[in-house]
DSSP file (Angstrom, degrees, kcal/mol; ACC not computed):
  #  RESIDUE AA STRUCTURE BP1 BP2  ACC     N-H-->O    O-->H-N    N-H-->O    O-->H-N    TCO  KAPPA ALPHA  PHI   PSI    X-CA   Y-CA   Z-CA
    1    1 A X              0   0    0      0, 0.0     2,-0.1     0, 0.0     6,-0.1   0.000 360.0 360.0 360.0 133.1   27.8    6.9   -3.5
    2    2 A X        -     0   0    0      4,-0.2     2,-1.1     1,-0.1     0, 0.0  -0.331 360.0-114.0 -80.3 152.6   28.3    7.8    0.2
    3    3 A X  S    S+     0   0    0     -2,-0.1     2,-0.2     2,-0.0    -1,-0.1  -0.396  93.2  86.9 -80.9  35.3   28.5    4.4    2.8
    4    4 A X  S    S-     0   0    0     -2,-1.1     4,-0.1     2,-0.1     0, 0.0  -0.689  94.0-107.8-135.6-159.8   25.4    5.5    4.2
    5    5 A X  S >  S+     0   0    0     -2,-0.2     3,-1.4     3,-0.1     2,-0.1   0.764  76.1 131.2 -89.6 -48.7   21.1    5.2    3.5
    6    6 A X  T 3  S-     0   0    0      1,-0.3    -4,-0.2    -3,-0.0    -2,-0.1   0.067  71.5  -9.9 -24.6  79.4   21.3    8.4    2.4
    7    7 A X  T 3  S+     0   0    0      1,-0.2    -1,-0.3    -2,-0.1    -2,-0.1  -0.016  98.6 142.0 106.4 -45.2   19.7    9.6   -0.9
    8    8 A X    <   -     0   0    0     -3,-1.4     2,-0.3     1,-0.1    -1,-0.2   0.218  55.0-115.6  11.3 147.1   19.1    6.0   -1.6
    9    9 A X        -     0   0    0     40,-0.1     2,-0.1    -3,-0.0    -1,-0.1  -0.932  22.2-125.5 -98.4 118.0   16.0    4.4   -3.4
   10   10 A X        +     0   0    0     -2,-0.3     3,-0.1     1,-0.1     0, 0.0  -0.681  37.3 174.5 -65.6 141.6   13.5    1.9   -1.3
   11   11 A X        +     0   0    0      1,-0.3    40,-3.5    -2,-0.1     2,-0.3   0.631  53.2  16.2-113.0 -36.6   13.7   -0.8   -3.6
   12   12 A X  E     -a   51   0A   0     38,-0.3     2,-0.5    40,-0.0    -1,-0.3  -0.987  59.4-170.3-148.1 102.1   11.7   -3.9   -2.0
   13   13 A X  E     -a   52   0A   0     38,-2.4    40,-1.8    -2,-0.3     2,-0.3  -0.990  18.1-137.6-118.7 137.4    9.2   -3.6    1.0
   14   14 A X  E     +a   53   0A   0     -2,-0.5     2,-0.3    38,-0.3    40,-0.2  -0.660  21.7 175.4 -45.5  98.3    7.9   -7.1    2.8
   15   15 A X  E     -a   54   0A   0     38,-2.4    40,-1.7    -2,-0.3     2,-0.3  -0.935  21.1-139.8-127.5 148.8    4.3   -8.0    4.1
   16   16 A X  E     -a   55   0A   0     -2,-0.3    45,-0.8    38,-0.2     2,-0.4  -0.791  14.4-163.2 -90.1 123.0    3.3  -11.3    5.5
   17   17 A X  E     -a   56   0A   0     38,-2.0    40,-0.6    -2,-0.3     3,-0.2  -0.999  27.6-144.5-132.4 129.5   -0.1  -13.1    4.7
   18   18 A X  S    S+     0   0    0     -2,-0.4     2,-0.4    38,-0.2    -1,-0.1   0.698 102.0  22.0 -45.6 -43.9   -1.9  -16.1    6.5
   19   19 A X     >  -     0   0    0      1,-0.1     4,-1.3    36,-0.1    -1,-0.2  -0.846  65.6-172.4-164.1 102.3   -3.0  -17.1    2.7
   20   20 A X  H  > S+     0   0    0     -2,-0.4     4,-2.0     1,-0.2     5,-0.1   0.629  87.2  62.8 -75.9  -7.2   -1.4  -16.1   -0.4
   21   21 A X  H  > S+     0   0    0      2,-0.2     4,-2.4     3,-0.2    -1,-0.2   0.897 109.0  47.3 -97.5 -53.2   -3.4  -17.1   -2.8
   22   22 A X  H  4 S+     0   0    0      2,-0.2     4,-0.3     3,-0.1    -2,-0.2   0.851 112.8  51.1 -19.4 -79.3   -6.0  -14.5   -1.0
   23   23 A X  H  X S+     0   0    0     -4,-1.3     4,-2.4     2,-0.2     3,-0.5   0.785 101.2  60.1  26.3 -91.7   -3.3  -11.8   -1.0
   24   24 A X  H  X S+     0   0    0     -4,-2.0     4,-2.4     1,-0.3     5,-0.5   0.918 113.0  35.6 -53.5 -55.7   -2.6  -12.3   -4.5
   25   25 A X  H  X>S+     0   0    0     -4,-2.4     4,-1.3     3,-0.2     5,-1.1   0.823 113.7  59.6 -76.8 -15.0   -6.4  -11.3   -5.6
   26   26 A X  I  4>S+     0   0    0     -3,-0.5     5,-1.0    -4,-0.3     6,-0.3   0.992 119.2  25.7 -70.3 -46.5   -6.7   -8.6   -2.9
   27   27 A X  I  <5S+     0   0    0     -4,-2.4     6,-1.3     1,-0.2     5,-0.5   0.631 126.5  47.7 -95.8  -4.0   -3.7   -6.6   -4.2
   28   28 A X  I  <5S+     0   0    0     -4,-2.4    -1,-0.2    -5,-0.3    -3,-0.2   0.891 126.4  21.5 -91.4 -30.3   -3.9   -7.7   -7.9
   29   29 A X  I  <5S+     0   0    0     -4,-1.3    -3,-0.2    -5,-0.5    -4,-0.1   0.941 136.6  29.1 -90.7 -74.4   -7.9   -7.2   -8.6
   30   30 A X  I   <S+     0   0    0     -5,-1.1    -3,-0.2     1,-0.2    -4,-0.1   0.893 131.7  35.1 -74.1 -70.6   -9.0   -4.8   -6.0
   31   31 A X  S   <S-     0   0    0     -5,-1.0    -1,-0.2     1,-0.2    -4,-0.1   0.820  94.7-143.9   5.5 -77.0   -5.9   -3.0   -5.6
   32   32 A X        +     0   0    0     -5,-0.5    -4,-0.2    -6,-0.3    -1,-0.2   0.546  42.4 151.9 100.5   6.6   -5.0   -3.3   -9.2
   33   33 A X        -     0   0    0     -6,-1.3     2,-0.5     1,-0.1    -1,-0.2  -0.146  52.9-100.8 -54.0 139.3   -1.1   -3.7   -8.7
   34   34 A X        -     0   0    0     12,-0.5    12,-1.7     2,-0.0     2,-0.2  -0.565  30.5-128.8 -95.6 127.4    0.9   -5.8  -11.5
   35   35 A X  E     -B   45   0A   0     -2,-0.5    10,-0.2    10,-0.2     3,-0.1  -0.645  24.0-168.7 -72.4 135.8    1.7   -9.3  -10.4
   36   36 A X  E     -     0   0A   0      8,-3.6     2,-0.3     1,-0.3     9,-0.2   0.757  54.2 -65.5 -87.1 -72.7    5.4   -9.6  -11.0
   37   37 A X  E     -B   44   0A   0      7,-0.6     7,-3.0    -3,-0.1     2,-0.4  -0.988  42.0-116.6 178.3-145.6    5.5  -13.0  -10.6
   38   38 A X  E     +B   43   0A   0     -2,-0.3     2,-0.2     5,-0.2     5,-0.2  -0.945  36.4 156.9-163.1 112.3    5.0  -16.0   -7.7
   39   39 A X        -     0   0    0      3,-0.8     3,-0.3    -2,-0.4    -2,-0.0  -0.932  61.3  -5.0-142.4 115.7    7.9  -18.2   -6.5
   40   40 A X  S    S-     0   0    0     -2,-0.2    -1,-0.1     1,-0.2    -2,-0.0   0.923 131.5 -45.1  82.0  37.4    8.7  -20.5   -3.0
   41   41 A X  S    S+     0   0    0      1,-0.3    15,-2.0    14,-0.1     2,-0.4   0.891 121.7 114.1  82.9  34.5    5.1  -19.1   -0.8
   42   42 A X        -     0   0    0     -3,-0.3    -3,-0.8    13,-0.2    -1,-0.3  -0.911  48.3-169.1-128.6 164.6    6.2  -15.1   -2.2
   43   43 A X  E     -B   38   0A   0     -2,-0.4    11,-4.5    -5,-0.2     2,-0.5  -0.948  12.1-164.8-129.0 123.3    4.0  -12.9   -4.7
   44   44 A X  E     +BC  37  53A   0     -7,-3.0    -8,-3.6    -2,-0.3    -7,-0.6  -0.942   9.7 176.8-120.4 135.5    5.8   -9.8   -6.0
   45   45 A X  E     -BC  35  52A   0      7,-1.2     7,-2.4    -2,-0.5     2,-0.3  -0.925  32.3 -96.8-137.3 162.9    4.3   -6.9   -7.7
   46   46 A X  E     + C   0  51A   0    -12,-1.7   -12,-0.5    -2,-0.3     5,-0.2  -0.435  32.9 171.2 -93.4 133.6    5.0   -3.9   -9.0
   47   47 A X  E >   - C   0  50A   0      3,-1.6     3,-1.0     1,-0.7    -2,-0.0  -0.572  61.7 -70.1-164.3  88.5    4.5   -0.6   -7.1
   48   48 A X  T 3  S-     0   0    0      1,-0.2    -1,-0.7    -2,-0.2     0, 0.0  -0.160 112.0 -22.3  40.8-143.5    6.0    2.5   -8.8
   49   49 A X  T 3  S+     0   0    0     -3,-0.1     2,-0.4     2,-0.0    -1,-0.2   0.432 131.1  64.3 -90.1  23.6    9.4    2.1   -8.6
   50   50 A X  E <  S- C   0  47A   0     -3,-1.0    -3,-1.6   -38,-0.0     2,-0.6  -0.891  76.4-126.4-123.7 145.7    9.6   -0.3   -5.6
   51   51 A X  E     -aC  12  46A   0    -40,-3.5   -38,-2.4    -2,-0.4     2,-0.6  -0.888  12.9-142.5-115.7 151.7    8.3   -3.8   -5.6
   52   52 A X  E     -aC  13  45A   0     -7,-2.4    -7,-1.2    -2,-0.6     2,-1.0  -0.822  14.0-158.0-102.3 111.0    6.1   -4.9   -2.9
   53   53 A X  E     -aC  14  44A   0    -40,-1.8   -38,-2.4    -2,-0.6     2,-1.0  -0.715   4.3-167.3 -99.2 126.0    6.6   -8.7   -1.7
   54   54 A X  E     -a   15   0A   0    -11,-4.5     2,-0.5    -2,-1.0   -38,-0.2  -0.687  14.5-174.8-127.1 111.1    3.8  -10.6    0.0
   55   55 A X  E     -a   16   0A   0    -40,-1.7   -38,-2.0    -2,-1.0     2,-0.3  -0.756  29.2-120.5-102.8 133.7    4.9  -13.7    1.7
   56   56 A X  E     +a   17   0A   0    -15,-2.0     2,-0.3    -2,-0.5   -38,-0.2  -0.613  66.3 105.5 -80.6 143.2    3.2  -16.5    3.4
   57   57 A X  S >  S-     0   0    0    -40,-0.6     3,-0.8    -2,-0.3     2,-0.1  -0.955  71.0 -85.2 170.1 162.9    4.6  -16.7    7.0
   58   58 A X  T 3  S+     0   0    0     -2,-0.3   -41,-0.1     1,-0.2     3,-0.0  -0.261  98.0  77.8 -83.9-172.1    3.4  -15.8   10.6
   59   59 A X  T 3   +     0   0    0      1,-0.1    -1,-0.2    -2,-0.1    -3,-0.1   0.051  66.0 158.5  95.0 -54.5    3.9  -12.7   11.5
   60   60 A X    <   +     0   0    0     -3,-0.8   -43,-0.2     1,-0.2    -1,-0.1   0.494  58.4  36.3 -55.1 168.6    0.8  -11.4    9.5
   61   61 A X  S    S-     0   0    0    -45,-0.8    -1,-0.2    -3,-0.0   -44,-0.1   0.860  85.7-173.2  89.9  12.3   -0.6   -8.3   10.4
   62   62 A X        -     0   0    0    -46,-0.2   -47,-0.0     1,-0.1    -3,-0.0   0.739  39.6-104.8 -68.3-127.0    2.5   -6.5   11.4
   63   63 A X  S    S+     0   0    0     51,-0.0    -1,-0.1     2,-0.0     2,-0.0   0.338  88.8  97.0-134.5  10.5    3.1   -3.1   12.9
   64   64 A X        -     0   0    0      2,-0.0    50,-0.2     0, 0.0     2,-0.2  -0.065  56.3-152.2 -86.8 175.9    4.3   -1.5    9.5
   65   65 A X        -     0   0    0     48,-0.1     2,-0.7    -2,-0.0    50,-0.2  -0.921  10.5-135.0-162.3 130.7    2.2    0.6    7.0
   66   66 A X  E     -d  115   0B   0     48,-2.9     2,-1.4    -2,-0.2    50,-1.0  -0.722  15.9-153.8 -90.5 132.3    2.4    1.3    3.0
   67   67 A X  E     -d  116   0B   0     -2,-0.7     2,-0.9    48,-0.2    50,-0.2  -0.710  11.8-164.0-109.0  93.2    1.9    5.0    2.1
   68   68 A X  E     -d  117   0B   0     48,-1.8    50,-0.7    -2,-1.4    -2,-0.0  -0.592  21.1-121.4-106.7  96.1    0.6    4.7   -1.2
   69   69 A X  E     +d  118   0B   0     -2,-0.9    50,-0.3    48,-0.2    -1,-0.1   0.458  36.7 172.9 -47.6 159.1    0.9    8.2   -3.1
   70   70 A X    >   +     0   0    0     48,-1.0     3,-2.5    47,-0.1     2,-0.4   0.183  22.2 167.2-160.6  36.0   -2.7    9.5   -4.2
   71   71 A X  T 3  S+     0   0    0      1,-0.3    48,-0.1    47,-0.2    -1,-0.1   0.286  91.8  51.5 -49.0  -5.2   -2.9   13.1   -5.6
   72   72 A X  T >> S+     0   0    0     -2,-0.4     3,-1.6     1,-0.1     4,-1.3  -0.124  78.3 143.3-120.0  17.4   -6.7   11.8   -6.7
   73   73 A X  H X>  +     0   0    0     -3,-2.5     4,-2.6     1,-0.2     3,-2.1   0.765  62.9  43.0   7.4-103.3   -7.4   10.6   -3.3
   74   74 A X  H 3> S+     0   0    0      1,-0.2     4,-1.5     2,-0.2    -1,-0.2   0.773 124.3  49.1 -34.0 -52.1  -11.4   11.3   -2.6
   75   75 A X  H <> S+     0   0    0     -3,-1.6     4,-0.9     1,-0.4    -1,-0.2   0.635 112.6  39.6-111.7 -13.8  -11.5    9.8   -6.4
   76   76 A X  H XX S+     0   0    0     -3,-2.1     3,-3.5    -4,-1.3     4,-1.6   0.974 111.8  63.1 -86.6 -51.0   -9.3    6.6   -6.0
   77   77 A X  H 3X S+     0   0    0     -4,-2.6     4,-3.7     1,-0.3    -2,-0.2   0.849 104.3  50.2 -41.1 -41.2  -11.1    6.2   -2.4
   78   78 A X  H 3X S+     0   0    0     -4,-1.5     4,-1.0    -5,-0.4    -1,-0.3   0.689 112.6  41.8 -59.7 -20.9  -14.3    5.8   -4.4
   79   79 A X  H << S+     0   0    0     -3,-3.5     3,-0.5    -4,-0.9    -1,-0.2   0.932 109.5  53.7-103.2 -54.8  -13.2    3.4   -6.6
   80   80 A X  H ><>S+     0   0    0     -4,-1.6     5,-2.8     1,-0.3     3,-1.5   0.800 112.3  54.1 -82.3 -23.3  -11.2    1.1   -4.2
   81   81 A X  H ><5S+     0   0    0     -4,-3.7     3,-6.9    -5,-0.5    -1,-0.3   0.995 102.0  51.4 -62.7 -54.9  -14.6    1.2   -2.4
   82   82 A X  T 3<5S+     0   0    0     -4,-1.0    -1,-0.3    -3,-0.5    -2,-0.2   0.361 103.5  60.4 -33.7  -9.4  -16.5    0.1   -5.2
   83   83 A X  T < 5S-     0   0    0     -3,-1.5    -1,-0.3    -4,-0.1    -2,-0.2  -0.060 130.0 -89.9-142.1   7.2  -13.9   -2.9   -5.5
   84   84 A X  T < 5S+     0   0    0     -3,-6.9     2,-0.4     1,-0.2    -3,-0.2   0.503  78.1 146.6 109.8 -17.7  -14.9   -4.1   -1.9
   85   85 A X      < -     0   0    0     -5,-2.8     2,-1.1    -4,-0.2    -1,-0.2  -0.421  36.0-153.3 -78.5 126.3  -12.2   -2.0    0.3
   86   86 A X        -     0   0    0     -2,-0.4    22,-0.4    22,-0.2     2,-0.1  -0.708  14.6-152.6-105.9 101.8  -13.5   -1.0    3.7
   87   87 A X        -     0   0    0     -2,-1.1    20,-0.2     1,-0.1     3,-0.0  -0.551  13.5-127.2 -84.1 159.1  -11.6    2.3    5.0
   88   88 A X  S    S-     0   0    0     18,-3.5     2,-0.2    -2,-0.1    -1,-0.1   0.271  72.1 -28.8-144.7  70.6  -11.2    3.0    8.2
   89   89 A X  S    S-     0   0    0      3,-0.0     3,-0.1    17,-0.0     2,-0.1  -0.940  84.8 -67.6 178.9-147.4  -12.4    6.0    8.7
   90   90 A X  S    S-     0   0    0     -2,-0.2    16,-0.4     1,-0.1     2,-0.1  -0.285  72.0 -60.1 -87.4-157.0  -12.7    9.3    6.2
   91   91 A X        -     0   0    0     14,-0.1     2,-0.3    -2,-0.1    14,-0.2  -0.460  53.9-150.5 -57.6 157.3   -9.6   11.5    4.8
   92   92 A X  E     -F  104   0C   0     12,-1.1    12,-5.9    -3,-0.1     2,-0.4  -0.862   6.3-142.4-112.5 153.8   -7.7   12.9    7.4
   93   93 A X  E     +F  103   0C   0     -2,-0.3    10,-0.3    10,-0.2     3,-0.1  -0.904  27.4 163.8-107.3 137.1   -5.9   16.0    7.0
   94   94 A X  E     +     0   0C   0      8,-4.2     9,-0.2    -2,-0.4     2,-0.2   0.269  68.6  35.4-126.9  24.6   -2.1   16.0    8.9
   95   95 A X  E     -     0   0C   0      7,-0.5     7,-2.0     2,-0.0     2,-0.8  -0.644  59.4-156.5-176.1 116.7   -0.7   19.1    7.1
   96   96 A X  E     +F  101   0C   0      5,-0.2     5,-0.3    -2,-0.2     2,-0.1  -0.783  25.3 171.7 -94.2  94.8   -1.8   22.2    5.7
   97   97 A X        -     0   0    0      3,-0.9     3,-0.4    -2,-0.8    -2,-0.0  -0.210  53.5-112.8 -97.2 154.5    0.5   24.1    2.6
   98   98 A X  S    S+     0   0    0      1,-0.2     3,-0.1    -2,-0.1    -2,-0.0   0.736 121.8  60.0 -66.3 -12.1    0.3   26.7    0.4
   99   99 A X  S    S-     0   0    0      1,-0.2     2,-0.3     0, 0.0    -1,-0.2   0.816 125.2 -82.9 -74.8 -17.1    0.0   23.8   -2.3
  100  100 A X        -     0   0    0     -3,-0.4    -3,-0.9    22,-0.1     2,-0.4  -0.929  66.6 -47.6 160.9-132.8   -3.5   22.3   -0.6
  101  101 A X  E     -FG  96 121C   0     20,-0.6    20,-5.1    -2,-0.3     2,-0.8  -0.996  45.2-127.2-155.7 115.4   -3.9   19.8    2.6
  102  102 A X  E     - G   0 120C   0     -7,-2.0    -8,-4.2    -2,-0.4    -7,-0.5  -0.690  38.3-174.9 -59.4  92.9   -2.0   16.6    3.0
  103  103 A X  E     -F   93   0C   0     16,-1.5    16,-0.4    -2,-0.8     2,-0.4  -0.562  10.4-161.9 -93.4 146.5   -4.7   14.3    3.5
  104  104 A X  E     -F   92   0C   0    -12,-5.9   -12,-1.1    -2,-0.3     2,-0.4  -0.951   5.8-167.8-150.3 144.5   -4.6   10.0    4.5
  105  105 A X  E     -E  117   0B   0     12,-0.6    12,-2.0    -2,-0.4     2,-0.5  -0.991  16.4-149.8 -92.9 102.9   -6.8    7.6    4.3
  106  106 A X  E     +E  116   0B   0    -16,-0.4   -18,-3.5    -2,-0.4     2,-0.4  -0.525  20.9 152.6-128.8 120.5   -6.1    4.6    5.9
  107  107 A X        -     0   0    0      8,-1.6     2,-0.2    -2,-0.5     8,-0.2  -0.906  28.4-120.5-163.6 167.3   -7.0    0.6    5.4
  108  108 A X        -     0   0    0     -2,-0.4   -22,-0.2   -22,-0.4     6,-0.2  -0.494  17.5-134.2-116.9 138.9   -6.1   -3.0    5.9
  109  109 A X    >   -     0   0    0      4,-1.3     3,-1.6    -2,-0.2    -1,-0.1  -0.320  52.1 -84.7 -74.4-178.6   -5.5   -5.9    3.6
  110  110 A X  T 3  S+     0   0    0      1,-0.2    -1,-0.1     2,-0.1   -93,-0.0   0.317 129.0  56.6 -55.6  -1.7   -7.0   -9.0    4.2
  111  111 A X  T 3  S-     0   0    0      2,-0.1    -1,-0.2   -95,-0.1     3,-0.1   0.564 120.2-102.6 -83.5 -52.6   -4.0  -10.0    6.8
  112  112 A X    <   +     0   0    0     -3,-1.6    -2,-0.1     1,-0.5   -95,-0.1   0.233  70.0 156.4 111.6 -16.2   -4.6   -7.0    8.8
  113  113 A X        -     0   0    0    -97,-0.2    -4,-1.3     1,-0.2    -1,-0.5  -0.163  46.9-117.7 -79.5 160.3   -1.3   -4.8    7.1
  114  114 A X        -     0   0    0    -50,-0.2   -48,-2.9    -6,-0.2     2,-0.4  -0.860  37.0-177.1-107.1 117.3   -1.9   -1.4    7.5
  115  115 A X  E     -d   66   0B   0     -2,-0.3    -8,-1.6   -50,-0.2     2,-0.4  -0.842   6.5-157.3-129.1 174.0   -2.2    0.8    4.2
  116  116 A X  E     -dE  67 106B   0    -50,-1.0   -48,-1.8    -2,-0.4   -10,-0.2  -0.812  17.0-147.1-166.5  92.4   -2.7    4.8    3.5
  117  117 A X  E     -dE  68 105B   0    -12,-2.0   -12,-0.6    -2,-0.4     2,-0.3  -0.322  30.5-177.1 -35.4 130.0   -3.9    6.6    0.8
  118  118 A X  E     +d   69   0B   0    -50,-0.7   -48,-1.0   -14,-0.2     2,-0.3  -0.879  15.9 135.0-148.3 134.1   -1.8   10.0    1.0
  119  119 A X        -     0   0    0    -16,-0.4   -16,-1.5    -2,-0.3     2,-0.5  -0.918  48.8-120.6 177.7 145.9   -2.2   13.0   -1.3
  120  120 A X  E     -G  102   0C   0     -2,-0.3     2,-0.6   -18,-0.2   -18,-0.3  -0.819  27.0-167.9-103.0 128.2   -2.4   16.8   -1.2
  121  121 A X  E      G  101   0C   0    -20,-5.1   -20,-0.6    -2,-0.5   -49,-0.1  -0.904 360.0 360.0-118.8 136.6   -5.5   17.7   -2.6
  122  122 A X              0   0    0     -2,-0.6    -1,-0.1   -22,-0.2   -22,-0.1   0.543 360.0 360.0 -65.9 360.0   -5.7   21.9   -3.4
């Protein structure tokens, strides 16, 4: 394996919450993400092949974003609505292909963190 980032896997990304306990029901009920487990003011859950850690600390709110893949977009928006999730705004499209239109959707946990539907819908 080359001494660089390169080709690499993300394994682990970090978000901060005011109140974990919160946290813990936004992204395990509405969300629907598998709680991992809950140790020392962290929650870890399962997110494809990366785990997501959401830790109480300051800091919430950060300047980051999760880009959470969504090839059923319009159909997952509807349901995450249904489950209390406020987007904010519609789809956007940022890329047009011969496969479809790159579309995002964008909204915030209960912290403020920034999160994004993204799928190419034909």
């Amino acid at each position: 394996m080359s001494l660089t980032l390169s080709g690499r896997d993300l394994v682990q990304v970090a978000l901060n919450t005011a109140d974990l306990d919160r946290a813990i029901g936004f992204y395990r009920d509405v969300l629907g993400l598998p709680l991992l487990f809950e140790t020392n003011g962290m929650a870890f859950f399962q997110l494809g092949d990366c785990r997501l850690m959401i830790a109480r600390g300051e800091g919430s709110g950060g300047g980051g974003c999760l880009y959470l893949d969504a090839p059923d977009l319009p159909m997952l928006a509807e349901a995450l609505e249904r489950r209390g999730v406020t987007f904010l705004g519609p789809a956007e499209t940022v890329q047009k292909t011969a496969q479809g239109e790159l579309k995002l959707r964008f909204f915030r946990d209960l912290d403020g963190n920034l999160l994004a539907l993204m799928g190419v819908i034909a």
